[in-house]
VOBARO-754992 format. One record per residue: residue in one letter; x, y negated, z negated of N, C-alpha, C in turn; residue number from 1. Coordinates in Angstrom, 2 decimals. Layout:
<rs>
A:X:Y:Z:X:Y:Z:X:Y:Z:NUM;
...
</rs>
This chain:
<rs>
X:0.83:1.18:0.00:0.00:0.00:0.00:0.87:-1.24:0.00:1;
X:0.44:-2.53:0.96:1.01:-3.76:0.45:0.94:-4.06:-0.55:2;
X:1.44:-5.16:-0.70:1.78:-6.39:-2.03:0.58:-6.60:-2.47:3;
X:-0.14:-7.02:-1.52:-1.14:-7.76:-1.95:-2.07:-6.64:-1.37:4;
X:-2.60:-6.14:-0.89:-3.09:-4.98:-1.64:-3.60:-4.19:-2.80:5;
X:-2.26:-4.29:-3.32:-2.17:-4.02:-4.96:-2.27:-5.15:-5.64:6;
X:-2.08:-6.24:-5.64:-2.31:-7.24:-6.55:-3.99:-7.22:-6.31:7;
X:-4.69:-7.50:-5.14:-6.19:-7.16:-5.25:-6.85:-5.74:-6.18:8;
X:-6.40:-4.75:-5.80:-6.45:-3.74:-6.31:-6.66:-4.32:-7.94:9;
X:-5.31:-4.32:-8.31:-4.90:-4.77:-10.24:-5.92:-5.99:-10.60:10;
X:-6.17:-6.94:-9.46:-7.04:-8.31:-10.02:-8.85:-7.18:-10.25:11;
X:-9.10:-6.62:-9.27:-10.31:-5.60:-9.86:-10.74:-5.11:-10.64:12;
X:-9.50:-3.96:-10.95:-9.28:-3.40:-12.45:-9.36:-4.08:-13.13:13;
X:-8.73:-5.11:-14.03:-8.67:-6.12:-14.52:-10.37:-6.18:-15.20:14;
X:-10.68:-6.56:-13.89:-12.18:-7.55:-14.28:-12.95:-6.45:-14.61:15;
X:-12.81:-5.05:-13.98:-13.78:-4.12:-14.58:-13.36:-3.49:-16.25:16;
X:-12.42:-3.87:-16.37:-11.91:-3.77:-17.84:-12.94:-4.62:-18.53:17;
X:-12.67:-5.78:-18.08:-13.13:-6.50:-18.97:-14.64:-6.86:-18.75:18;
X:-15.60:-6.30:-17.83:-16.83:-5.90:-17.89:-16.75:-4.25:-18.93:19;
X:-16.16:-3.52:-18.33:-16.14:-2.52:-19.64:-16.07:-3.18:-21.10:20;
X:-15.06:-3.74:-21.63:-14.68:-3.91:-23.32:-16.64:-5.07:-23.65:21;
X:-17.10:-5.72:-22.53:-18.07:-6.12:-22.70:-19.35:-5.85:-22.88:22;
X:-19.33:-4.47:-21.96:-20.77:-3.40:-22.53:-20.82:-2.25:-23.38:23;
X:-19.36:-2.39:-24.22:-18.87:-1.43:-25.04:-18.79:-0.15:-24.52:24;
X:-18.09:-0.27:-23.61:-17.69:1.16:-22.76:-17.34:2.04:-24.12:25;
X:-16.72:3.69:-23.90:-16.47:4.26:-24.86:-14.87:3.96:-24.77:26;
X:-14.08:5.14:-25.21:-12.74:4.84:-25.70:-12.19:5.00:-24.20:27;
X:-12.89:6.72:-24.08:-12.33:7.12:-22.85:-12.68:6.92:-21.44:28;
X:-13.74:5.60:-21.41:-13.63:5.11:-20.36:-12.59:3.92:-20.22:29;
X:-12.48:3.33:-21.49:-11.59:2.35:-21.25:-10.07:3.16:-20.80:30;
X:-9.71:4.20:-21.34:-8.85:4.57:-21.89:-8.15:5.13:-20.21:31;
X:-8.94:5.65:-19.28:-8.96:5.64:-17.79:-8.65:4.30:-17.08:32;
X:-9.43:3.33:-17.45:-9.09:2.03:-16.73:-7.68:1.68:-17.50:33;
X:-7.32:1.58:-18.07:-5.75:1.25:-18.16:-4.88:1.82:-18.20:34;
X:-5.12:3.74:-18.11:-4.05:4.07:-17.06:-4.03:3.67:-15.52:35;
X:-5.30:3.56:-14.80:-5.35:3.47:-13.87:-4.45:1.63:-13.48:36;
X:-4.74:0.76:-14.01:-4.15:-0.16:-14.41:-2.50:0.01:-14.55:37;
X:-1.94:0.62:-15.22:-0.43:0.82:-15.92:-0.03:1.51:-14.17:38;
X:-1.03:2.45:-13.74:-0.22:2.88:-12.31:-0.19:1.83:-11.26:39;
X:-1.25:1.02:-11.09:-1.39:0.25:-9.81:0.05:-0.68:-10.31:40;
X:0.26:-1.45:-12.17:1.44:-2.15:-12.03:3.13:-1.60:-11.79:41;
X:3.06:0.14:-11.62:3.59:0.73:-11.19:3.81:0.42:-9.92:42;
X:3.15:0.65:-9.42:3.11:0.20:-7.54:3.34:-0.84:-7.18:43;
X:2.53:-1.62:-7.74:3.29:-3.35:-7.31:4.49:-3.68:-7.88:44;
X:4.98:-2.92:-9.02:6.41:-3.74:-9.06:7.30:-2.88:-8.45:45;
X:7.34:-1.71:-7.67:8.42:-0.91:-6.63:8.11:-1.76:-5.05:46;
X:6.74:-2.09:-5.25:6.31:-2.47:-4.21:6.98:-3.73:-3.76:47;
X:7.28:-4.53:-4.81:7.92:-5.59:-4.98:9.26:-6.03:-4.81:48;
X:10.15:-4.87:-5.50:11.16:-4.41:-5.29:11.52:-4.19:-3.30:49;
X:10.52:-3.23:-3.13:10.82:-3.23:-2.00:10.67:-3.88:-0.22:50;
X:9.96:-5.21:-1.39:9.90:-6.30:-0.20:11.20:-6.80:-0.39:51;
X:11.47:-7.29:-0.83:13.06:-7.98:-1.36:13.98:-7.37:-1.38:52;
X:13.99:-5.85:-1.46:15.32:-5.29:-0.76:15.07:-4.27:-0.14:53;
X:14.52:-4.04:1.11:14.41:-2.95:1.41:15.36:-1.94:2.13:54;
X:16.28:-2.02:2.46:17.71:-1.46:2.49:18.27:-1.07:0.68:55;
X:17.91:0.64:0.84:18.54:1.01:-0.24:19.92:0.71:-0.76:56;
X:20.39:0.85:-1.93:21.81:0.20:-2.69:22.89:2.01:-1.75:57;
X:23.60:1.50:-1.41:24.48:2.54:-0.85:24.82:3.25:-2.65:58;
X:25.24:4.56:-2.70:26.31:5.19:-3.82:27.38:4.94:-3.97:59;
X:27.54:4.87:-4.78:29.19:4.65:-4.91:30.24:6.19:-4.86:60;
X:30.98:5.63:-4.17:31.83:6.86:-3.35:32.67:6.96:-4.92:61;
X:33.18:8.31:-4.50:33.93:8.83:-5.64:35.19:8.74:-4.99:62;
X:35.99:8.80:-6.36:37.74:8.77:-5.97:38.49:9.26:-5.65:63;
</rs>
């Protein structure tokens, strides 16, 4: 997925969180939306990473 993609994605979640904590969802519905949450900020920050460098770091050669 793009950047922004995922930042739409995470701005969603977000708000359905916080329509959940508002109709007193249970534990384990909340408890789904912010893993699901913790992965999408997973994705956007590799995602991120890999706008800005996308040419992997070479290894370092041994001696």
């Amino acid at each position: 997925m793009k950047v922004e993609q995922l930042t739409e994605r995470l701005r969603r979640l977000v708000l359905e969180r916080q329509s959940l904590r508002g109709r007193g969802a249970s534990t384990a519905d909340l408890e789904r939306n912010r893993l699901e949450i913790v992965r999408r900020q997973w994705e956007l920050s590799h995602a991120l990473i890999e706008s800005h460098n996308p040419e992997p770091l070479p290894l370092p050669q041994a001696a």
